[in-house]
matplotlib code that plots the C-alpha trace (Angstrom):
import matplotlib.pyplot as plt

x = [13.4, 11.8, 13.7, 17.3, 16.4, 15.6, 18.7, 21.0, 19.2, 20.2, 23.8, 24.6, 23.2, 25.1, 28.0, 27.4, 26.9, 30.0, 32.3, 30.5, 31.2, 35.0, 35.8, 34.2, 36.0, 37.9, 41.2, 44.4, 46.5, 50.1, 51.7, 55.5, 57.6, 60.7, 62.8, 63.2, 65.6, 65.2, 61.8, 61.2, 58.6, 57.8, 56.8, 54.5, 53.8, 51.1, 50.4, 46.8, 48.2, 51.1, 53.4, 55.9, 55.9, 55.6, 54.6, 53.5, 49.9, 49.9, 51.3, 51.4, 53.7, 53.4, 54.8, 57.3, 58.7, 61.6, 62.6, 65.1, 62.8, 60.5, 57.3, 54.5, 53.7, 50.7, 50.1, 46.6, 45.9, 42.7, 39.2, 38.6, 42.2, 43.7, 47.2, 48.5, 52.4, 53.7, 56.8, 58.4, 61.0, 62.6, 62.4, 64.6, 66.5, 70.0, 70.5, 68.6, 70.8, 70.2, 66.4, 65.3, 62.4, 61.3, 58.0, 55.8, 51.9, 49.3, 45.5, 42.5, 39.0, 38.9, 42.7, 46.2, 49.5, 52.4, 56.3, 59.1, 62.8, 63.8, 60.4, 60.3, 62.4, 60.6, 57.9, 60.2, 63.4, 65.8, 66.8, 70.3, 71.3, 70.8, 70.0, 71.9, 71.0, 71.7, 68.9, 70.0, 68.9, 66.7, 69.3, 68.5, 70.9, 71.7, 74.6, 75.9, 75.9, 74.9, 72.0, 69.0, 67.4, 66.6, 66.8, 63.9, 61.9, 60.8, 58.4, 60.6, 59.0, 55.7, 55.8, 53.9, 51.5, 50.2, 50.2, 47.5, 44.9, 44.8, 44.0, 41.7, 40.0, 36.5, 37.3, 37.0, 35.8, 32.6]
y = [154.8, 156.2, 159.1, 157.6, 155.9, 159.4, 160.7, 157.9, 158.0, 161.9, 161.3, 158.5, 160.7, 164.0, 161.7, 160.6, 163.6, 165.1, 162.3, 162.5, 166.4, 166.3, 165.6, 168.4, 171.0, 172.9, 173.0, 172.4, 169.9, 169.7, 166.4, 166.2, 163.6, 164.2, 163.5, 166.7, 165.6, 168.7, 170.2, 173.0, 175.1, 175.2, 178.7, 178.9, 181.4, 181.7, 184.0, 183.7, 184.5, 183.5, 186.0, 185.0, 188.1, 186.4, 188.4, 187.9, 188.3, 185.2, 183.1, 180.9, 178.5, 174.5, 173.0, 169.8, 167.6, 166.5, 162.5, 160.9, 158.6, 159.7, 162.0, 163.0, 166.6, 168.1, 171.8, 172.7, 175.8, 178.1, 176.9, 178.3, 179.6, 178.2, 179.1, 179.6, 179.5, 178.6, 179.2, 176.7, 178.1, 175.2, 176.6, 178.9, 176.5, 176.9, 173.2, 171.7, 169.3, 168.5, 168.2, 165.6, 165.9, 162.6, 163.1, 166.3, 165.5, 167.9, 167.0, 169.1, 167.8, 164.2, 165.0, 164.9, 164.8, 163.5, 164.3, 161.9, 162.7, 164.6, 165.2, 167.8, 170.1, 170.0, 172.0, 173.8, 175.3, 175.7, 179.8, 180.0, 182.4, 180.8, 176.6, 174.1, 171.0, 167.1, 166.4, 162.9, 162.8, 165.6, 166.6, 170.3, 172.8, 175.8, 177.8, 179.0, 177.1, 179.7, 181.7, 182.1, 181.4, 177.8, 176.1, 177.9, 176.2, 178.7, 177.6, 176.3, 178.9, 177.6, 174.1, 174.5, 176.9, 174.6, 171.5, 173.4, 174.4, 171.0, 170.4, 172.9, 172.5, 171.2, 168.2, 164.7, 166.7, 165.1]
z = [91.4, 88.2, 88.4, 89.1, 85.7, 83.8, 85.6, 84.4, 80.5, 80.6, 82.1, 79.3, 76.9, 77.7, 77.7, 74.3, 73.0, 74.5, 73.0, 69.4, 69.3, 70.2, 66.2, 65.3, 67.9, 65.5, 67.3, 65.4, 67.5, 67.2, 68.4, 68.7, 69.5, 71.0, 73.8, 75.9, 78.9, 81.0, 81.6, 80.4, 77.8, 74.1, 73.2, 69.8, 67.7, 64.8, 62.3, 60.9, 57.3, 55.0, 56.9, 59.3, 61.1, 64.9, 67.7, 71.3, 71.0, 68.6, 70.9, 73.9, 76.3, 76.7, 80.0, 79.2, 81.8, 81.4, 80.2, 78.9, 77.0, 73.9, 74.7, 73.3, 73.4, 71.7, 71.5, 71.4, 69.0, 70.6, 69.1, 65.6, 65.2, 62.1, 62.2, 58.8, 59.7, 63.2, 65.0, 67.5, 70.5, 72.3, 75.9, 77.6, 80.1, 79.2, 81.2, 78.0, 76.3, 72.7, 72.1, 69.5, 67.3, 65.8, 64.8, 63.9, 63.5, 62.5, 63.5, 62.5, 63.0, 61.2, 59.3, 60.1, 58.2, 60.2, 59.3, 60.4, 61.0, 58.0, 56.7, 59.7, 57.9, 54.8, 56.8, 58.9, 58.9, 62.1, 63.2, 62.0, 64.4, 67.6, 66.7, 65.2, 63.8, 63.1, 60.7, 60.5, 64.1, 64.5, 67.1, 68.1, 70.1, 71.1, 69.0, 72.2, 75.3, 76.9, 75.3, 76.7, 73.7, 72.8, 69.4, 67.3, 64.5, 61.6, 58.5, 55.5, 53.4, 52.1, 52.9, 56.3, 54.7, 52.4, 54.4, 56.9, 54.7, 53.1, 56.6, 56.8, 53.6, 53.6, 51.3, 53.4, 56.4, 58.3]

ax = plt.figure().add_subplot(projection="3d")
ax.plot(x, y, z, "-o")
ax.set_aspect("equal")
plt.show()
C-alpha cells in the first residue's frame, strides 16, 4: 500500500513538472487560421538570418485536412530554432480552391503577436509569380489553374524580421 502511495506522489509530480516546463520549450509556434477546403500541405521554409535565401534543408511539411469551415493550423518550428524570416507554400494540390488566411499568430515561450486579415501582409508579402490575392479577404490562389505550385507567402521585407526577435528577445520573458 505504501508504495502505490510513493508511486502515485512521483507520477503527480513528474506530471507537474512536465506541464510547468512546456513554457519554457523554446519552440516558435506558428498558428494560422484559415479555411483550406481541400487537404493538402503547407511547406515552410526558414532562414536563421535576415536573408530570404530559402532552401530545402530549412524547411519542412505540415499535413492539412481539408474543411470548409475555419481551422487552426500551427506549425511547430524545431526546438531552439529561431527562424529569422519564414516562407509559406500553400500546398501542391492543384484541386485547392482559394485558401483564406484570417489570422497569422506568432507564439514563443510566454509571447506572441497575432496579425489579422490585412495585418498579414504587413509581415508578409504574396509570390507574384505564381499567387494572387484578395487582401480584403485574405483570398489566396493560384495564378494559373493549373500550376503545381500553390499560392506562396514571402516576408514583406523587414516586417517579419523584426516582429520575431521582439519575440525572441529576453525582455518580459519568464
Amino acid at each position: 500500500m505504501k508504495a502505490i502511495k510513493i508511486i502515485s506522489f512521483v507520477a503527480v509530480l513528474t506530471l507537474f513538472f512536465n506541464c510547468e516546463n512546456k513554457n519554457n520549450i523554446n519552440q516558435l509556434v506558428v498558428s494560422i487560421d484559415a479555411v483550406i477546403k481541400t487537404t493538402d500541405s503547407i511547406n515552410t521554409y526558414y532562414t536563421t538570418d535576415n536573408s530570404i535565401e530559402f532552401n530545402d534543408k530549412q524547411s519542412f511539411w505540415t499535413k492539412i485536412k481539408g474543411s470548409k469551415k475555419n481551422q487552426k493550423i500551427q506549425i511547430v518550428f524545431p526546438d531552439s530554432i529561431q527562424p529569422k524570416q519564414i516562407r509559406l507554400d500553400f500546398g501542391r494540390n492543384i484541386s485547392q480552391p482559394e485558401i483564406i488566411i484570417n489570422e497569422v499568430k506568432f507564439t514563443y515561450k510566454n509571447k506572441n503577436f497575432t496579425a489579422k486579415g490585412e495585418e498579414v501582409y504587413y509581415l508578409f508579402r504574396v509570390d507574384d509569380s505564381n499567387t494572387t490575392i484578395d487582401k480584403l479577404t485574405g483570398s489566396l490562389e493560384r495564378k494559373e489553374k493549373n500550376q503545381i505550385v500553390g499560392p506562396s507567402l514571402y516576408p514583406n521585407g523587414d516586417e517579419l524580421f523584426k516582429t520575431l526577435n521582439q519575440l525572441y528577445s529576453k525582455k518580459d520573458q519568464k
